[in-house]
ROVO-901469 format. One line per 4 residues: number of its first residue (from 1); for each residue x, y, z of N, C-alpha, C, O, CB. Coordinates in steps of 0.2 Angstrom, whole numbers, padded with zeros to 4 digits. Glycine has a CB too. Example, Ala and Ser with C-alpha at 12.3 -4.5 7.8 and 13.67 -1.06 7.14 Angstrom:
% residues 2
1	0066 -0028 0039 0062 -0022 0039 0066 -0016 0039 0071 -0017 0042 0057 -0022 0045 | 0064 -0011 0035 0068 -0005 0036 0064 0000 0039 0067 0006 0040 0070 -0003 0029 $
% end
This chain:
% residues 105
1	-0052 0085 -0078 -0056 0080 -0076 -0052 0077 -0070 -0047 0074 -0071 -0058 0075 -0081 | -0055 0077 -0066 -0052 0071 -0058 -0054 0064 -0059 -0059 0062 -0061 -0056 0074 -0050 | -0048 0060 -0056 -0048 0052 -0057 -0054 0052 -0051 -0055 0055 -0046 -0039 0048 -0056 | -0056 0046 -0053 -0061 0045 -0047 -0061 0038 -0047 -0063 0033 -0051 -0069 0049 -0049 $
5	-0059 0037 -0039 -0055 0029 -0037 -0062 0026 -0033 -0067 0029 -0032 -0047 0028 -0029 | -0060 0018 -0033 -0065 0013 -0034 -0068 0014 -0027 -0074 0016 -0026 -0062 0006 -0036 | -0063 0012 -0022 -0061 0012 -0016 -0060 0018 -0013 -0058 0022 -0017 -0055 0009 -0015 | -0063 0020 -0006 -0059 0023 -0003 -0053 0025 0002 -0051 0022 0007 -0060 0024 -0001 $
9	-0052 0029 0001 -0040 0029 0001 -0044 0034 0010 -0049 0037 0011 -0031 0039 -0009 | -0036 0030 0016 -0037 0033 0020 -0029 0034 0021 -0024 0033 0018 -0041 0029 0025 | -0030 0040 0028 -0023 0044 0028 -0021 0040 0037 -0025 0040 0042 -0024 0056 0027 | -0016 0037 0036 -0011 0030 0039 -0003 0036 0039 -0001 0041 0036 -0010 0021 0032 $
13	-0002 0031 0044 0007 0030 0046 0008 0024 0046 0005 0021 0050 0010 0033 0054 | 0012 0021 0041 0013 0015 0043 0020 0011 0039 0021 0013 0033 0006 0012 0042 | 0023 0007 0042 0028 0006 0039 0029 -0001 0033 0027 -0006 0035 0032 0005 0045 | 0030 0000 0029 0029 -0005 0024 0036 -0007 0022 0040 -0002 0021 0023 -0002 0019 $
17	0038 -0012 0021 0043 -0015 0017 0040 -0017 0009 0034 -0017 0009 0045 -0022 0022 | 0044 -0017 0004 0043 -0021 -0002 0046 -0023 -0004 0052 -0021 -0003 0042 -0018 -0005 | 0047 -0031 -0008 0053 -0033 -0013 0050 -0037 -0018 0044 -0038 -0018 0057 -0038 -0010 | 0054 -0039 -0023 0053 -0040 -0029 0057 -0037 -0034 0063 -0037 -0033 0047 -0039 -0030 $
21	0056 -0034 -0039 0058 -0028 -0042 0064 -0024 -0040 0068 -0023 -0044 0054 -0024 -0043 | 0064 -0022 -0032 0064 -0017 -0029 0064 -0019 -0024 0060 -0023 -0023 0062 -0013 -0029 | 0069 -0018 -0019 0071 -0022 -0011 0069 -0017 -0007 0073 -0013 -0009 0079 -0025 -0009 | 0064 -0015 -0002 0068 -0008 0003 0061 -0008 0008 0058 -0013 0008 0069 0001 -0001 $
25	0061 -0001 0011 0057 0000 0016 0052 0008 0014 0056 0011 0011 0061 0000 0022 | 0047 0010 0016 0046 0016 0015 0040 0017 0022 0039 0014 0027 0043 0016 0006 | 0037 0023 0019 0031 0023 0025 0023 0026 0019 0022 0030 0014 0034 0032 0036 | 0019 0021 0023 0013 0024 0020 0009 0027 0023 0008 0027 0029 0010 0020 0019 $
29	0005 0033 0017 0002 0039 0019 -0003 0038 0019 -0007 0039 0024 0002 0045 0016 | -0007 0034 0014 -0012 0033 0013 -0014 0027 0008 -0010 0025 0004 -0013 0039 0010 | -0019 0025 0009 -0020 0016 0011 -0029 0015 0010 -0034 0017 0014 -0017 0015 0023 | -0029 0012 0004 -0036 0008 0004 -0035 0000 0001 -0030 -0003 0000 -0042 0012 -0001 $
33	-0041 -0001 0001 -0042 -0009 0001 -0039 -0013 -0008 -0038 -0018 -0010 -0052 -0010 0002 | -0037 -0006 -0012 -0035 -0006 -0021 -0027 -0004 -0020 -0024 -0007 -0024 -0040 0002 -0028 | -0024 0000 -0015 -0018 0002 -0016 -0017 0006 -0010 -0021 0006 -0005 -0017 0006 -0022 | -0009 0010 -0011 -0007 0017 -0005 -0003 0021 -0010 -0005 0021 -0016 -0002 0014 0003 $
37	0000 0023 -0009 0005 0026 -0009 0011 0026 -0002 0010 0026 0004 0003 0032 -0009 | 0017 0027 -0006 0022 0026 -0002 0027 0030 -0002 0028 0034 -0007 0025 0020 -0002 | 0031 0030 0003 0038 0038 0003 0041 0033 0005 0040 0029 0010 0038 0047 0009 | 0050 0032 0000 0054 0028 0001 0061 0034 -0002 0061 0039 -0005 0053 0021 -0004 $
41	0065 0030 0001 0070 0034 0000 0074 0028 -0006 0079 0031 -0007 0074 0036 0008 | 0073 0025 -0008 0072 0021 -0013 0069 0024 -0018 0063 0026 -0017 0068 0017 -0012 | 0071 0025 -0024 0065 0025 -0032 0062 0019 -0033 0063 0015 -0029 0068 0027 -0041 | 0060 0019 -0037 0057 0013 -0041 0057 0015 -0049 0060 0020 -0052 0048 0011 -0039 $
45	0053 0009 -0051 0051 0011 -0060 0042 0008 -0058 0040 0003 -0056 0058 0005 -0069 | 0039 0016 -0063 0034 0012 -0065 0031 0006 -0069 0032 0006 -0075 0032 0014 -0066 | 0026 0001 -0066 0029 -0004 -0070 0030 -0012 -0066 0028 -0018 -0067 0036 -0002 -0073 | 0035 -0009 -0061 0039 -0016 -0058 0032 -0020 -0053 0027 -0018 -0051 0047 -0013 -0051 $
49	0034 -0026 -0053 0029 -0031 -0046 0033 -0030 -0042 0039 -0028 -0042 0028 -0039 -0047 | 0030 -0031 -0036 0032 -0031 -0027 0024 -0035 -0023 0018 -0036 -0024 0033 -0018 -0023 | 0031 -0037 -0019 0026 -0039 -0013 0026 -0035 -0008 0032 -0035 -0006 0027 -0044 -0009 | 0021 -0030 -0005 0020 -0028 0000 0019 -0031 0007 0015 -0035 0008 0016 -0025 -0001 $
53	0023 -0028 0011 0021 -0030 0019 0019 -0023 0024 0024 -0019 0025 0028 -0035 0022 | 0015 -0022 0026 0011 -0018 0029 0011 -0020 0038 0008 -0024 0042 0004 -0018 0025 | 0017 -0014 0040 0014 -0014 0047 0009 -0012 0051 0009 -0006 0053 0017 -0011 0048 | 0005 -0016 0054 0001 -0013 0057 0002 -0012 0063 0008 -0014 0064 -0004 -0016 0056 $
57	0000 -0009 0069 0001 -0006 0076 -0001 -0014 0080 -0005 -0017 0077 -0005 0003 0079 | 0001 -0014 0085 -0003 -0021 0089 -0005 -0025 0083 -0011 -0026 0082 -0012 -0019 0095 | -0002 -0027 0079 -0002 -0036 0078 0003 -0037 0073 0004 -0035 0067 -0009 -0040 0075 | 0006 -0043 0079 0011 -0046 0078 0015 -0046 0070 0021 -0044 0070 0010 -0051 0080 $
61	0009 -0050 0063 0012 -0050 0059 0010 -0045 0053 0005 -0043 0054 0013 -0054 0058 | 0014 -0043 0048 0011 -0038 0044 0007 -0040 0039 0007 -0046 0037 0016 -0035 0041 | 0003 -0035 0036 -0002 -0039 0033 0001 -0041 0025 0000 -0036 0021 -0009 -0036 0032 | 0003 -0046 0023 0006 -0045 0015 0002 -0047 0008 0000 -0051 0005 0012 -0050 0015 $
65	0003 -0041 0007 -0001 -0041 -0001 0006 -0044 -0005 0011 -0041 -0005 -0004 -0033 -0005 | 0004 -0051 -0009 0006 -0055 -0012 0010 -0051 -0019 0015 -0049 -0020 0000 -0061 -0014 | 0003 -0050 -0021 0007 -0046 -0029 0005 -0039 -0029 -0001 -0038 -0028 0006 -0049 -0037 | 0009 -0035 -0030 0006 -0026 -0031 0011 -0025 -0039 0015 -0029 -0041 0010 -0018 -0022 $
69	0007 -0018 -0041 0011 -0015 -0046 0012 -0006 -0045 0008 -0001 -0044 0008 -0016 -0053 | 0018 -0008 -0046 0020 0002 -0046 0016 0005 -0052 0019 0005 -0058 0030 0004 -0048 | 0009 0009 -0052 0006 0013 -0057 0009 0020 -0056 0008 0023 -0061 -0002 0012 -0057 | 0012 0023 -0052 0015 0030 -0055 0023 0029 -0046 0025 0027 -0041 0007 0039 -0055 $
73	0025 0035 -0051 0031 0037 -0046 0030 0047 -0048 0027 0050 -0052 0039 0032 -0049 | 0035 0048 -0043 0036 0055 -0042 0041 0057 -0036 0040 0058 -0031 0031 0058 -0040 | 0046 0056 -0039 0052 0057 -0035 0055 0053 -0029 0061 0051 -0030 0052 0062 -0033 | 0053 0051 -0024 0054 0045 -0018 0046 0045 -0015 0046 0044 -0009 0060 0047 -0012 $
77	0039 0047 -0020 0035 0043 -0018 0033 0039 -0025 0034 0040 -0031 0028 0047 -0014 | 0028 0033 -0022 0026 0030 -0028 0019 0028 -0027 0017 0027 -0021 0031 0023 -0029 | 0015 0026 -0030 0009 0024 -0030 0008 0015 -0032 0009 0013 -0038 0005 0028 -0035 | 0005 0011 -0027 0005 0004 -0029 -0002 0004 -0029 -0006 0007 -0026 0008 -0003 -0024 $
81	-0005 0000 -0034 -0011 -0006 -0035 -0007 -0012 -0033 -0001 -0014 -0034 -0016 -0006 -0044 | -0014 -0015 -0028 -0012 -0023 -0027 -0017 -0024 -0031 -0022 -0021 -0033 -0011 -0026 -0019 | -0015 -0031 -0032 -0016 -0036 -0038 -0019 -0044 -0033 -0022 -0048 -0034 -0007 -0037 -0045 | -0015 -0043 -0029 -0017 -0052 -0025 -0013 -0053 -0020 -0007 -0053 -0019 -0015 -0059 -0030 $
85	-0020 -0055 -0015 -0018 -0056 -0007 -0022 -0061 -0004 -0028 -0062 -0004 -0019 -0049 -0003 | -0021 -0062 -0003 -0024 -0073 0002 -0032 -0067 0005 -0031 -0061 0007 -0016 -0078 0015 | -0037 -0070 0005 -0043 -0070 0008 -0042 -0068 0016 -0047 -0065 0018 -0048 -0076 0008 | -0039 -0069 0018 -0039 -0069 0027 -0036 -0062 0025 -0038 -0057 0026 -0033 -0076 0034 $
89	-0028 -0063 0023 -0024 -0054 0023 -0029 -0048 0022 -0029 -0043 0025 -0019 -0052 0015 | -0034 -0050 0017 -0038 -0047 0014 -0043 -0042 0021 -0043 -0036 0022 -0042 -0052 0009 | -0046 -0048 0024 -0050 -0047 0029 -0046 -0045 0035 -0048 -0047 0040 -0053 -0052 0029 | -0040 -0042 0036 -0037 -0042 0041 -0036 -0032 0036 -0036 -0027 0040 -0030 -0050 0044 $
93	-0035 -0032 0031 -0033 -0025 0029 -0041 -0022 0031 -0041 -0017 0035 -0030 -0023 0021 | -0047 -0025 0028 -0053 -0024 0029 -0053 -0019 0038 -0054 -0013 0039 -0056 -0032 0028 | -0053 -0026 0041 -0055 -0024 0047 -0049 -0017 0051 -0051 -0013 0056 -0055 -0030 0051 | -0043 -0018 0047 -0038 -0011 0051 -0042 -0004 0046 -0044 0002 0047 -0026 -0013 0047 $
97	-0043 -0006 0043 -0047 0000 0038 -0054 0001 0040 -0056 0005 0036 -0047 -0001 0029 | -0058 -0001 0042 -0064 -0001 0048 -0062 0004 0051 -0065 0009 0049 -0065 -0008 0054 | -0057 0006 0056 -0054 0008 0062 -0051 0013 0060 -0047 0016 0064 -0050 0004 0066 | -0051 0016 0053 -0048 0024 0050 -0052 0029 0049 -0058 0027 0048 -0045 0025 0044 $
101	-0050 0035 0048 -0054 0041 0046 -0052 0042 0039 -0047 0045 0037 -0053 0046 0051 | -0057 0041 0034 -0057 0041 0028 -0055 0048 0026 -0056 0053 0030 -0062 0038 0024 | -0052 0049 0020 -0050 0055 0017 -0053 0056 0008 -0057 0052 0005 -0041 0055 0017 | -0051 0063 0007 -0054 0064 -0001 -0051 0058 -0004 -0045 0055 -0002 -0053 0073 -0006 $
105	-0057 0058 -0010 -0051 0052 -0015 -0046 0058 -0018 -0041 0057 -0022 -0056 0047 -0025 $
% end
């Protein structure tokens, strides 16, 4: 049986920082409005909270999801669900995710 996500996940380059749990930087592959995945040279533990900050291309600041959780890992990638991000952040991932070419869940 295949998981089958809420959201649709898109396939990104992009640079993301995290802290909390876990201090560091990674890059993201793939990116919906529930979560991404990330390649860090960094582990983690499944489990920990982080704040994400998300590079976007042309604007200035990154978009930051307030609270995420690490629901899996695999070696130096990890998988986040975010959990809570200000209404405007929200609408600013919204509209950068407008402008992608969606991928399979």
């Amino acid at each position: 049986m295949t998981e089958q996500r809420q959201h649709v996940r898109y396939q990104v380059d992009l640079t993301a920082t995290f802290s909390g749990d876990h201090t560091g930087i990674g890059i993201v592959h793939n990116l919906g409005m529930a979560g991404c995945k990330v390649v860090s040279d960094l582990a983690v533990q499944s489990g920990v909270l982080l704040t994400v900050r998300l590079r976007i291309p042309e604007q200035p600041l990154p978009i930051t999801i307030r609270a995420a959780t690490v629901r899996w890992t695999q070696e130096l990638e990890f998988g986040v669900e975010f959990l809570e991000m200000q209404k405007t952040e929200r609408a600013r991932l919204e509209q950068f995710l407008a402008t992608q070419v969606n991928i399979a869940a």
